[in-house]
N, C-alpha and C positions, 0 to 999 in steps of 0.2 A: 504494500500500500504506500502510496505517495505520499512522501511530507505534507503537500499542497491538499492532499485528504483528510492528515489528520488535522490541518489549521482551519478546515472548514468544520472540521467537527467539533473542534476545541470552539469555535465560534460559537457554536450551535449550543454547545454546552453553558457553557458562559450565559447564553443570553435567555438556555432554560433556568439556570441555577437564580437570576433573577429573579425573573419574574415569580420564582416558586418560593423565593424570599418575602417577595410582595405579596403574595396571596398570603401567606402565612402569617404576614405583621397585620395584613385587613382584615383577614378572617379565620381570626383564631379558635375559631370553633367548628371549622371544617369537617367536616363527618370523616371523613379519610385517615386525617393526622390524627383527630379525639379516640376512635375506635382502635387503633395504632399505640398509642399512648399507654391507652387505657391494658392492653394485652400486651404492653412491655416491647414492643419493635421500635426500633431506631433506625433513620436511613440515612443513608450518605452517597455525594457525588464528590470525584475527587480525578486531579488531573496533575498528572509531575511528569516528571521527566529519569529515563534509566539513564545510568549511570554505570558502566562497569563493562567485562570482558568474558571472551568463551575462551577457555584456557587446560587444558590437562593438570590434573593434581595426582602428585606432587610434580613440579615443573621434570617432565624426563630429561636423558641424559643428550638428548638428539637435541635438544635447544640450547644452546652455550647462552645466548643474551639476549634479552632484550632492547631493542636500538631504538624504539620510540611507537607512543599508543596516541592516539588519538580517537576518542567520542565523537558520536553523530550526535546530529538531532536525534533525540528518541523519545516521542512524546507519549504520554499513557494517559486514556481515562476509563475512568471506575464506575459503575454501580452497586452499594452493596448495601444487604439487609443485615440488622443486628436484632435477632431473638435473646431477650434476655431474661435468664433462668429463674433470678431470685427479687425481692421486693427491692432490696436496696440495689440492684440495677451493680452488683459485681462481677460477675460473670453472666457471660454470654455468648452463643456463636453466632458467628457471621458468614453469610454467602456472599461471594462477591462476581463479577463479573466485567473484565477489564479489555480492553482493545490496548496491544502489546507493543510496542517497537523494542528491538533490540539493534543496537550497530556499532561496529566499532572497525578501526585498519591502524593493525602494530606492522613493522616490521621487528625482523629478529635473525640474527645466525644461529646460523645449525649443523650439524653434523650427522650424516648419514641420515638424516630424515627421508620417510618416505614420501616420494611423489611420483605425477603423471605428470608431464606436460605436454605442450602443445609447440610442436616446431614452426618454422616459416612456410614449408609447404601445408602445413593443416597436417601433420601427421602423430601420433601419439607416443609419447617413447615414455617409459617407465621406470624407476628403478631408486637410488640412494641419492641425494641431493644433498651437498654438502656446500653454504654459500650462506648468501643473502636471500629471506625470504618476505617478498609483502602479502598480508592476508586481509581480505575485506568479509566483514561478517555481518550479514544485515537482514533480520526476522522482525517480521510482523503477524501476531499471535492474538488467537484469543484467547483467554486466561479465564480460570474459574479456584480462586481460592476460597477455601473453607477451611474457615477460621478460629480459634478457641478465645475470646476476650476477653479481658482483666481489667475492670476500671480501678487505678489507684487513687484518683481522688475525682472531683468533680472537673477538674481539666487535664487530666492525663490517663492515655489508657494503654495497654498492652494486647501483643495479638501474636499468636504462632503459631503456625498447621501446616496442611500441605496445601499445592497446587495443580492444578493440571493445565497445559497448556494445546491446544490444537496450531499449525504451523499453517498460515493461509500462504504464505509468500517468504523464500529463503535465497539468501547467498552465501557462499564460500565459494571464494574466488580471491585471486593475487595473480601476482609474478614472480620469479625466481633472477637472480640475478650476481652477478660478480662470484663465481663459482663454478663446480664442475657435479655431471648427476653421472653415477656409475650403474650401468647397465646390464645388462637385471639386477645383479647385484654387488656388492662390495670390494668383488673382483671382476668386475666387468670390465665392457667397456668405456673409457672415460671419453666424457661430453664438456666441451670447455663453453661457458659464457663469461665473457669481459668486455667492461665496458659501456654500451649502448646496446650491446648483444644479451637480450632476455626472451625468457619463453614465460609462457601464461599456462594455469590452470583452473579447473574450476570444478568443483567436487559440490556443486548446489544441490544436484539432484540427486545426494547419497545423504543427504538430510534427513531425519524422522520428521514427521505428521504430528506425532503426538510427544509433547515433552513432560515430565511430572518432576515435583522439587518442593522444596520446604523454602515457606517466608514466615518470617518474624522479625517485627517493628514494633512502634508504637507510633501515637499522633498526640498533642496537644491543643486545646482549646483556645486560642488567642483572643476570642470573642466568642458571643453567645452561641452563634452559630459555626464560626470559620473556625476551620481545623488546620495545623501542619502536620503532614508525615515522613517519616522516614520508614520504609522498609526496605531489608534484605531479603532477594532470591538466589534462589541457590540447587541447581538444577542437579537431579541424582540418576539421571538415564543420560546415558553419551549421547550426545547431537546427531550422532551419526547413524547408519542402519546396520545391524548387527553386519550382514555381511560384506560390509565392507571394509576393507585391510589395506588400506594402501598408506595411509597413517595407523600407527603400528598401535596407539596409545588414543583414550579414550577422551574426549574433550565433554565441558561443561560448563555452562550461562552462569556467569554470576554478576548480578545488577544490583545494587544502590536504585532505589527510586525516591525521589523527592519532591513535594510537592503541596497540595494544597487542596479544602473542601471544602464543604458546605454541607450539615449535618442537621437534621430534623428529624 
């Protein structure tokens, strides 16, 4: 999904999160919110931005450095319902339902790394990659976390569970560069690039559809209604699809989101 999509929808949001302000300061006795209230549900809309990187844990031995990260845009908004258990409004779960961006391009040296690349005729050679590597990583997700909540006092609360995510739109993709890729493998045959001389790859369509991972944060109350949050995700199935081997080690999403609501 396009930047240019989610800032229409961030608009869109924006300009419901109003007007559902207004209604709510005019008419405080809405059938909706009072019967809501009265059965202990809390709702919230919420829009920030990820923050963070798809990365192998613990860093393997085929990555000597990293040479520089740079963040996208990555815009995120939320839906979500909070049922709460007890009179005093202490615990609770929450459903939530969020439109995802994830995006980020490190480059980094490496060593015998697995890759494919793509030559100047269009042809595919494979094998150890030992050099310069750039990676661009860019998901747009739908997200469904379900949540366990903890209010610690009247403006601070707590929250930790899992998530699931479905995958509408993926990249992994880069370039290779200032190095040599030995073919098949480690005693192969050696491939020189230097210079201006780089090959391309792109492993997009060896992505999973479905991703699952654990978030926990909290938000604060800064006013009656406005919330700030910070959550961390943290993604526990490899990005990748089981079979496939051509990077040897398993990668995983890990985002910083931050941002901002509107709670009722």
């Amino acid at each position: 999904m396009k930047i240019t999509k989610y800032l229409f929808i961030l608009t869109a949001f924006i300009a419901a999160g109003i007007q559902s302000a207004y209604a709510q300061s005019t008419d405080s006795e809405h059938k909706g919110l009072l019967w809501s209230s009265l059965h202990g549900l809390d709702y919230e809309f919420k829009a920030g931005v990820n923050i963070g990187g798809t990365s192998p844990l613990p860093l393997p031995q085929e990555i000597r450095s990293l040479d520089s990260y740079s963040p996208g845009l990555a815009i995120t908004l939320e839906g979500s319902a909070t049922k709460w258990i007890d009179v005093q409004k202490k615990w609770g779960v929450s459903i939530g339902f969020r439109l995802d961006k994830k995006d980020m391009t490190t480059d980094a040296t490496v060593k015998n790394y697995g890759m494919a690349i793509f030559n100047e005729v269009g042809g595919k050679v494979e094998g150890l990659w030992t050099g310069g590597v750039n990676t661009k990583v860019k998901m747009s997700l739908l997200t469904f976390p379900i949540l366990a909540r903890y209010q610690i006092s009247k403006r601070w609360k707590l929250s930790a569970g899992p998530y699931f995510s479905y995958m509408m739109d993926g990249e992994f993709s880069g370039n290779v560069y200032e190095g040599h890729l030995r073919t098949p493998d480690a005693t192969g045959t050696r491939i020189d690039f230097q210079g201006e001389n780089t090959a391309t790859y792109d492993f997009s369509n060896e992505l999973r559809k479905f991703q699952w991972g654990l978030q926990v944060g909290g938000s604060w109350n800064a006013y009656r209604h406005l919330t700030v949050h910070a959550d961390l995700t943290w993604g526990l199935n490899d990005m990748f699809k089981k079979d496939f081997n051509t990077i040897s080690f398993a990668m995983y999403p890990i985002y910083l989101n931050l941002g901002f609501g509107y709670e009722f």
